[in-house]
N, C-alpha and C positions, 0 to 999 in steps of 0.2 A: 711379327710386327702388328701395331694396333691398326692400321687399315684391315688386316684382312681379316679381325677379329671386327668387323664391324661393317663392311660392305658385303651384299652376297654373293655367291660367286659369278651369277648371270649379270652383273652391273658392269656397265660397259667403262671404260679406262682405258689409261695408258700411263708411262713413266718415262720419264728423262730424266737420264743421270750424265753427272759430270767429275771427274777428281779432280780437287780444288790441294796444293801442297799448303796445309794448314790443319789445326785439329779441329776436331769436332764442335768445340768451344767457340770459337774462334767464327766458324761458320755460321754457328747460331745467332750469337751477338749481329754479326752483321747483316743477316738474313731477315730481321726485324727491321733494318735501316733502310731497304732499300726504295727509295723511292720513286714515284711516277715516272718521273721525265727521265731513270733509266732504263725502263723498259719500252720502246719505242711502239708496240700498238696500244697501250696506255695514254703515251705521249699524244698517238695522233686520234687516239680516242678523244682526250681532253681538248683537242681542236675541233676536228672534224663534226663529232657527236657529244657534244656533252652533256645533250641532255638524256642522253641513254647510259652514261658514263657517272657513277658513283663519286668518282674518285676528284680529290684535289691535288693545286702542284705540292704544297709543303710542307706533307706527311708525308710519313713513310706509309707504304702501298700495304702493309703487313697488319699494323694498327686500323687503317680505312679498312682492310676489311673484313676484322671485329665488328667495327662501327656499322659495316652495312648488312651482319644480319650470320658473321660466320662465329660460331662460339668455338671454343678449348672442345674436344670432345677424348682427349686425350697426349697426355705426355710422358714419355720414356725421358728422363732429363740425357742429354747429349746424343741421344740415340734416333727420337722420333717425336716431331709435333705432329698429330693431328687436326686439322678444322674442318668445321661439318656445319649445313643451312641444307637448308627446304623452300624450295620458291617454284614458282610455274616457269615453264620452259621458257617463254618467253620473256618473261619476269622475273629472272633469278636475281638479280639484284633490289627488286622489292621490297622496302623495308618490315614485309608483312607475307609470310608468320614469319616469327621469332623464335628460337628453340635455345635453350642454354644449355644443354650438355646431350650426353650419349644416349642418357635412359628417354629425353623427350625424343630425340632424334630414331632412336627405334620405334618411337610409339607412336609416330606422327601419322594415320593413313587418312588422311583428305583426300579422296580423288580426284587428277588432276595436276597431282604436282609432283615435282623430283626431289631424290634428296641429294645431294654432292656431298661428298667427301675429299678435302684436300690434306696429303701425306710431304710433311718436308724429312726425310731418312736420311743420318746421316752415318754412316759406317766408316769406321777406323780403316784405310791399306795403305799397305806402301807396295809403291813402284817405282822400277828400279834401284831401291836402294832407299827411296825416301820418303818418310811420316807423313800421310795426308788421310785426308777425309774423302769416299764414294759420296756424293749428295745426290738423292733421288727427290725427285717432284713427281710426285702420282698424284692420280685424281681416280676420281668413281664416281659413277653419277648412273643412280637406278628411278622409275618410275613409283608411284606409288599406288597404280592403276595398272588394269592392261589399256588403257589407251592412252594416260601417258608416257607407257612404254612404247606405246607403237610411234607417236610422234617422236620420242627422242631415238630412237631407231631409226625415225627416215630424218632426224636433224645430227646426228652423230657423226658423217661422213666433213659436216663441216663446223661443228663442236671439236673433235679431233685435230682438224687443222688450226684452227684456231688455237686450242689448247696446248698444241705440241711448239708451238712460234711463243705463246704466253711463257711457258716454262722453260725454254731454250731461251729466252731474252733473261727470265728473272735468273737462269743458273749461268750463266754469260754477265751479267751486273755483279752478280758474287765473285765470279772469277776478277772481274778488272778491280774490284774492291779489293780482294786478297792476295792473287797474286803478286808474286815483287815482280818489278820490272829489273830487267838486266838496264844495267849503270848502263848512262848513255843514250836510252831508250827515251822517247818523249813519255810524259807521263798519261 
C-alpha cells in the first residue's frame, strides 16, 4: 500500500477499519461526501472551538481538508487515497507550509514540525457469502526533529484517542450512508 511506501517505520499510527456491504466504488464516491455535522467531534468542534476548527457546516469534510493544507500524495484508484501535510504539533491545521505532493512532503525538514499522513484503503471481501469493501482509515504522523519527535511522543497518548473517535465517526457516517436499512427500519 502507498502509506507504508511513504511513512517511516518509527512514525507513530494507528488504523480503523470497518466492512461496509458495497464496492469499493461505491465507498469512494461517498467517502468524499461526507460532511461535518456527521461526524460528531467535528460537529462540536464547530460549536464548542471554532476558532481552532478549520472546518465549515456545508462542505464535505474530505474537500475542507484539501483546502486546509492536505495535498493527493498518492492514488491506487479503488484501492487507496493517500493525504499528507506538514504543520507544527500544535498548528496542524495552519495554513502554512503548504506541500503539493510526495516528493515535497519527503523533502520537507524544518525543525519543529510533523508530517501526517492520512490512508483511506479500501479492500474487496466478502463475508458470509456477501460482496463488500474492508475500509481502513490510517494515519502516521512523524517529527521532523528529535524534539518534535519527543513532543509528539509525550502528545500521542491523546492524539491517538482523538484520532481513533475521528476515524470511528468518519467510517460509522460511511456505513449509515451505504448501508441499506432493513424495510421497516426508521431511516
Amino acid at each position: 500500500m502507498l502509506l507504508e511506501q511513504i511513512a517511516p517505520e518509527t512514525a507513530l499510527g494507528r488504523a480503523d477499519s470497518r466492512w461496509l456491504p458495497v464496492s469499493p466504488g461505491s465507498v469512494f464516491a461517498e467517502l468524499q461526501k461526507i460532511m461535518p455535522a456527521e461526524i460528531p467531534l467535528v460537529r462540536i468542534g464547530l460549536k464548542v472551538a471554532k476558532p481552532l476548527m478549520p472546518f465549515v457546516d456545508g462542505k464535505p469534510l474530505y474537500a475542507q481538508m484539501l483546502d486546509a493544507g492536505f495535498a493527493v500524495m498518492g492514488v491506487m484508484p479503488l484501492r487507496e487515497v493517500l493525504l499528507g501535510r506538514v504543520g507544527k504539533l500544535t498548528k496542524v491545521f495552519a495554513p502554512e507550509p503548504r506541500i503539493k505532493d510526495k516528493r515535497e512532503l519527503n523533502a520537507f525538514a524544518e525543525p519543529g514540525h510533523v508530517k501526517v499522513v492520512l490512508s483511506f484503503q479500501l479492500a474487496p471481501e466478502e463475508r458470509a457469502g456477501r460482496a463488500g469493501t474492508n475500509v481502513t482509515f490510517a494515519v502516521r504522523i512523524w517529527g521532523t526533529d528529535a524534539g518534535a519527535t519527543r513532543r509528539l511522543k509525550l502528545a500521542w497518548p491523546l492524539g491517538n484517542a482523538f484520532g481513533g473517535r475521528f476515524a470511528g465517526a468518519w467510517l460509522r457516517a460511511l456505513d449509515t450512508r451505504l448501508t441499506p436499512k432493513p424495510s421497516g427500519s426508521p431511516a
